[in-house]
C-alpha positions in Angstrom: 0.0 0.0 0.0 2.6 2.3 0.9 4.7 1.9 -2.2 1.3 2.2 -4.1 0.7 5.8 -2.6 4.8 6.9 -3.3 4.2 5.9 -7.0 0.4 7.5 -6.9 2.4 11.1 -5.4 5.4 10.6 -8.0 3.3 9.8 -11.3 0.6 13.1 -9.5 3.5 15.5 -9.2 4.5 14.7 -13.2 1.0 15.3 -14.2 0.7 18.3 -11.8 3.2 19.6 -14.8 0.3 18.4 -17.2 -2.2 19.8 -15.6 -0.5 23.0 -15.4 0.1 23.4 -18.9 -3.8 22.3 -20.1 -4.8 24.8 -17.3 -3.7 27.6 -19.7 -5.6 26.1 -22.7 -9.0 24.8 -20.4 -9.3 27.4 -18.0 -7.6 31.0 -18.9 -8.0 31.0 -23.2 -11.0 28.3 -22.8 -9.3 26.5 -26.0 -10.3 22.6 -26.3 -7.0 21.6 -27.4 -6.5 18.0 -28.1 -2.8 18.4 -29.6 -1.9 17.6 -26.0 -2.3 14.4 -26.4 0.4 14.1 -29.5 2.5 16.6 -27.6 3.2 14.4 -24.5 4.3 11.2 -25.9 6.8 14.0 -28.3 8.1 15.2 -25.2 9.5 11.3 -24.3 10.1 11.2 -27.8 12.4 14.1 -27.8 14.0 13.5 -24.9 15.1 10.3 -25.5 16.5 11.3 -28.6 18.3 14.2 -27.0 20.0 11.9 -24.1 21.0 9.3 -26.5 22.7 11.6 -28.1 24.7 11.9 -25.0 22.6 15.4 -24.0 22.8 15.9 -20.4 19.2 14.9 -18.6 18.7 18.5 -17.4 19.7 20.1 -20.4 17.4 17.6 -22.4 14.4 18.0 -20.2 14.4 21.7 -21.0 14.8 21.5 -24.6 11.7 19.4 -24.5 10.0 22.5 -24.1 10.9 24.6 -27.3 9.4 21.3 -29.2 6.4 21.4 -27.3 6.1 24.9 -27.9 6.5 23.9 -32.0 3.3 21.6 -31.7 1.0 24.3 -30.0 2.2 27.2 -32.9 0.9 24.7 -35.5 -2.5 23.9 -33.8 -2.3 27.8 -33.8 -2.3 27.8 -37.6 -4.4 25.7 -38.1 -6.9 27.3 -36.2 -6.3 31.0 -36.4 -4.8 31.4 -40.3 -6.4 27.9 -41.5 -9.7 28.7 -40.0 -10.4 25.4 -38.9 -12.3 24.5 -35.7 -10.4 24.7 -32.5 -11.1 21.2 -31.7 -10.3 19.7 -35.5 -7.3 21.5 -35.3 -5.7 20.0 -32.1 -6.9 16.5 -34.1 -4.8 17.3 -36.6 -1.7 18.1 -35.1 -2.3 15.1 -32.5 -2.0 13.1 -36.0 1.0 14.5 -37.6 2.9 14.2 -33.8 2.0 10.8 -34.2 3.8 10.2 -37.5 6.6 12.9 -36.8 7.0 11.1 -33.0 7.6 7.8 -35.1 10.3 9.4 -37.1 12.0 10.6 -34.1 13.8 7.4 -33.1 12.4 5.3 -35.4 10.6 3.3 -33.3 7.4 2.9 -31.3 9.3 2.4 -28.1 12.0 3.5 -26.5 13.9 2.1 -23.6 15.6 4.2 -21.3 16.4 2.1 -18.2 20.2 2.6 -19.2 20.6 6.0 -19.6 20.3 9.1 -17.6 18.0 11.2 -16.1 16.7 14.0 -14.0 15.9 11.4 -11.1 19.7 11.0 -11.1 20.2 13.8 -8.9 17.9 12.8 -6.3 15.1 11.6 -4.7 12.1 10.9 -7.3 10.1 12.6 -5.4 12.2 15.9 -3.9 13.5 16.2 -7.5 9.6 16.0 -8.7 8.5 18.7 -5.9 10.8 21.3 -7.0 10.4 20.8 -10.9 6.5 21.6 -9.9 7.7 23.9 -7.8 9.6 26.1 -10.3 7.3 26.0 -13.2 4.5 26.8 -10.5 6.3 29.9 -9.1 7.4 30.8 -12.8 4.0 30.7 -14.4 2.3 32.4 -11.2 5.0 35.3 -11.4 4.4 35.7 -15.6 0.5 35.8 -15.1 1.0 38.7 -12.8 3.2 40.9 -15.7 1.1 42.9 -18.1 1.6 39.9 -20.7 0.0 37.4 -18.6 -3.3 39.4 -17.6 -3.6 40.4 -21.2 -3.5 36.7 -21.7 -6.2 36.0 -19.3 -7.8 39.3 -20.7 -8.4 37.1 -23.7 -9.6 33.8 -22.6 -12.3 36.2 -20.1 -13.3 38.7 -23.0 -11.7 38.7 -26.1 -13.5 41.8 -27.7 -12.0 43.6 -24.0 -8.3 43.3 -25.5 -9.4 43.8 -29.5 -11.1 47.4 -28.0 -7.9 48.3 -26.7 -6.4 48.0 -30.4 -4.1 45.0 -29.2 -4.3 42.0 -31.7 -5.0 39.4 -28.9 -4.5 36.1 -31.4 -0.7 36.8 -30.3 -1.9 35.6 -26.8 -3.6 32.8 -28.3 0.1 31.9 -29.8 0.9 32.3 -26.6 -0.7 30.6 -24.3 -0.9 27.4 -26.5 2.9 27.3 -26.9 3.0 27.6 -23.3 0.6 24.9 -22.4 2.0 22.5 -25.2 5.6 23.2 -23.7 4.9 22.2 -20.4 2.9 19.1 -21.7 5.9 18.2 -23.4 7.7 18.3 -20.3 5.8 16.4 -18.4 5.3 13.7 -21.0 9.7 13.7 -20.4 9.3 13.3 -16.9 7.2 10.2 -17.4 9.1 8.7 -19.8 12.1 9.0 -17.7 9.8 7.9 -14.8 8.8 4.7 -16.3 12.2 3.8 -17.9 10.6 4.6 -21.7 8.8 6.5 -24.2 6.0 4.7 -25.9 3.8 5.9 -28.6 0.3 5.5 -27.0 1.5 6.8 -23.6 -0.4 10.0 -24.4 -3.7 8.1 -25.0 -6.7 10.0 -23.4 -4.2 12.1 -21.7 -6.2 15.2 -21.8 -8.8 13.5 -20.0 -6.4 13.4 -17.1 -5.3 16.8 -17.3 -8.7 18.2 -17.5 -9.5 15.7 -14.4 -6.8 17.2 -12.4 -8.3 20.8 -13.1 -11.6 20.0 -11.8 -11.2 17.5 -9.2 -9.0 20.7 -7.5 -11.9 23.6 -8.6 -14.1 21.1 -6.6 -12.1 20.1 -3.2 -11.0 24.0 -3.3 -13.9 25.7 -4.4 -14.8 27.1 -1.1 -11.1 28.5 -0.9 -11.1 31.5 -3.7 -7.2 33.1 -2.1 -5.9 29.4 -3.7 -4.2 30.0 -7.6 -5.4 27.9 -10.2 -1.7 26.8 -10.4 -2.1 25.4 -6.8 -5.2 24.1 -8.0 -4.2 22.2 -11.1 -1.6 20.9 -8.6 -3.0 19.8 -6.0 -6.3 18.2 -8.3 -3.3 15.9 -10.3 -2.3 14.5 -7.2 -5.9 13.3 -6.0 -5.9 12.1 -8.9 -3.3 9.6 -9.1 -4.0 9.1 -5.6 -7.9 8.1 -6.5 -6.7 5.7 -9.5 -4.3 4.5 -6.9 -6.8 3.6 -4.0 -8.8 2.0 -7.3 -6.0 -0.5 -8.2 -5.6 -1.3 -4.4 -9.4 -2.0 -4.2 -8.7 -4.8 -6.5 -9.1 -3.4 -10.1 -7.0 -3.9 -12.9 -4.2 -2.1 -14.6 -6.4 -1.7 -17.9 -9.5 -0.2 -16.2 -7.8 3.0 -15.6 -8.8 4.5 -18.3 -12.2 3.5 -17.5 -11.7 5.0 -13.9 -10.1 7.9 -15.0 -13.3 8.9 -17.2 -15.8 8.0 -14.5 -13.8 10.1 -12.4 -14.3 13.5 -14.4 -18.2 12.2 -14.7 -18.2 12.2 -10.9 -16.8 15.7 -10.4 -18.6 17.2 -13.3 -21.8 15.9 -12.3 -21.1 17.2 -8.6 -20.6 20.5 -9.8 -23.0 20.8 -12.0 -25.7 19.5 -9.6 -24.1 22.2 -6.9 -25.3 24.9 -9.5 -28.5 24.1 -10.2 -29.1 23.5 -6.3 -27.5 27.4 -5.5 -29.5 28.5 -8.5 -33.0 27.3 -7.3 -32.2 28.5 -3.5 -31.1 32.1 -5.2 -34.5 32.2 -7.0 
């Protein structure tokens, strides 16, 4: 049980970094982008490509980022200069990452049990805690510059920002670079977590970032001083912890995909009942 819970807090705190990054696409732009789920097995993908190159783990890990970043300028394009629907256009680059992931290596799976990585310098878990913490504190501090409220200016009222003669698709670039470059990096963390970078590992993967974001809107709903980045956190590590308690009741390994939708059922239907229960006492 024990060693359950360590692996349900390690494999959290690596999609805390998920979570973090679809929290700029769900919750501040409101974008449905489904790229994320080509852009986290690329972010395995390119790392293991990197540290067999003999890249230092560190070094590798953060130039994950840059081709994360890649991937959310194209579903950009796509949607803003191609015109095509938000959600068709995160289909679309989800396919071509699937092809251009292939190419990487060559191969649908990767091992990397033999070479090196970020969990090399420490505890899985320390190491994990201040990765989150960093890109927590660093995204907190940029959504507090001018840049980062005219970002969440955009996602609140878009025609707010156009008003003020700024051309707020630029934030739109933005904040999906952003989101697809931290995806990236969590999708290295976990590859370097489970000792390789498989094709499929970013399967339904936006169901579990969007279940991190509202299992922690829900437990934290009655604490408004809390950022969303705390949230996002905190909601990815219940989680894991949830799916955890699942396999320790007795189910298997392949229900959790299963589990993991039933899960954002659960919360979503909580919430939404909440509403409509406030709503008839306000009227």
């Amino acid at each position: 049980m024990n060693s359950l819970i360590t692996i349900s807090i390690e494999q959290g705190l690596i999609f805390a970094v998920l979570a973090m990054g679809v929290f700029i696409t769900y919750k501040i732009l409101d974008f449905p982008d489904l790229s994320v789920e080509g852009t986290f097995p690329l972010g395995a993908f390119v790392f293991a490509k990197f540290v067999t190159l003999g890249v230092e783990p560190i070094t590798s890990t953060i130039l994950v980022f840059f081709a994360g970043a890649i991937a959310g300028a194209v579903t950009y394009y796509l949607h803003i200069k191609m015109k095509i629907a938000a959600i068709l256009a995160g289909i679309l680059t989800m396919t071509i990452l699937y092809s251009i992931n292939l190419r990487i290596n060559g191969k649908a799976n990767i091992p990397l049990y033999n070479d090196p990585s970020v969990f090399d310098y420490g505890n899985v878990i320390i190491v994990l805690l201040v990765i989150v913490f960093i890109i927590k504190i660093l995204m907190d501090k940029f959504l507090k510059t001018e840049i980062g409220y005219l970002l969440i200016a955009t996602g609140d009222n878009e025609t707010v920002v156009k008003s003020l003669g700024i051309d707020s698709n630029k934030f739109k670039l933005l904040g999906l670079t952003l989101s697809n470059g931290l995806v990236a990096i969590s999708g290295a963390l976990m590859g370097q977590s489970q000792g390789f970078s498989d094709i499929n590992m970013g399967t339904s993967i936006i169901v579990s970032g969007l279940a991190s974001i509202i299992i922690g809107d829900t437990i934290l709903k009655s604490v408004t001083k809390i950022k969303g980045t705390t949230r996002a956190i905190l909601g990815a590590i219940s989680y894991k912890l949830i799916g955890g308690f699942a396999i320790d009741l007795g189910f298997a390994p392949t229900d959790l995909k299963a589990i993991s939708a039933v899960i954002v059922i659960v919360f979503i239907g909580y919430n939404n009942f909440s509403f409509l229960k406030f709503k008839r006492s306000v009227d």
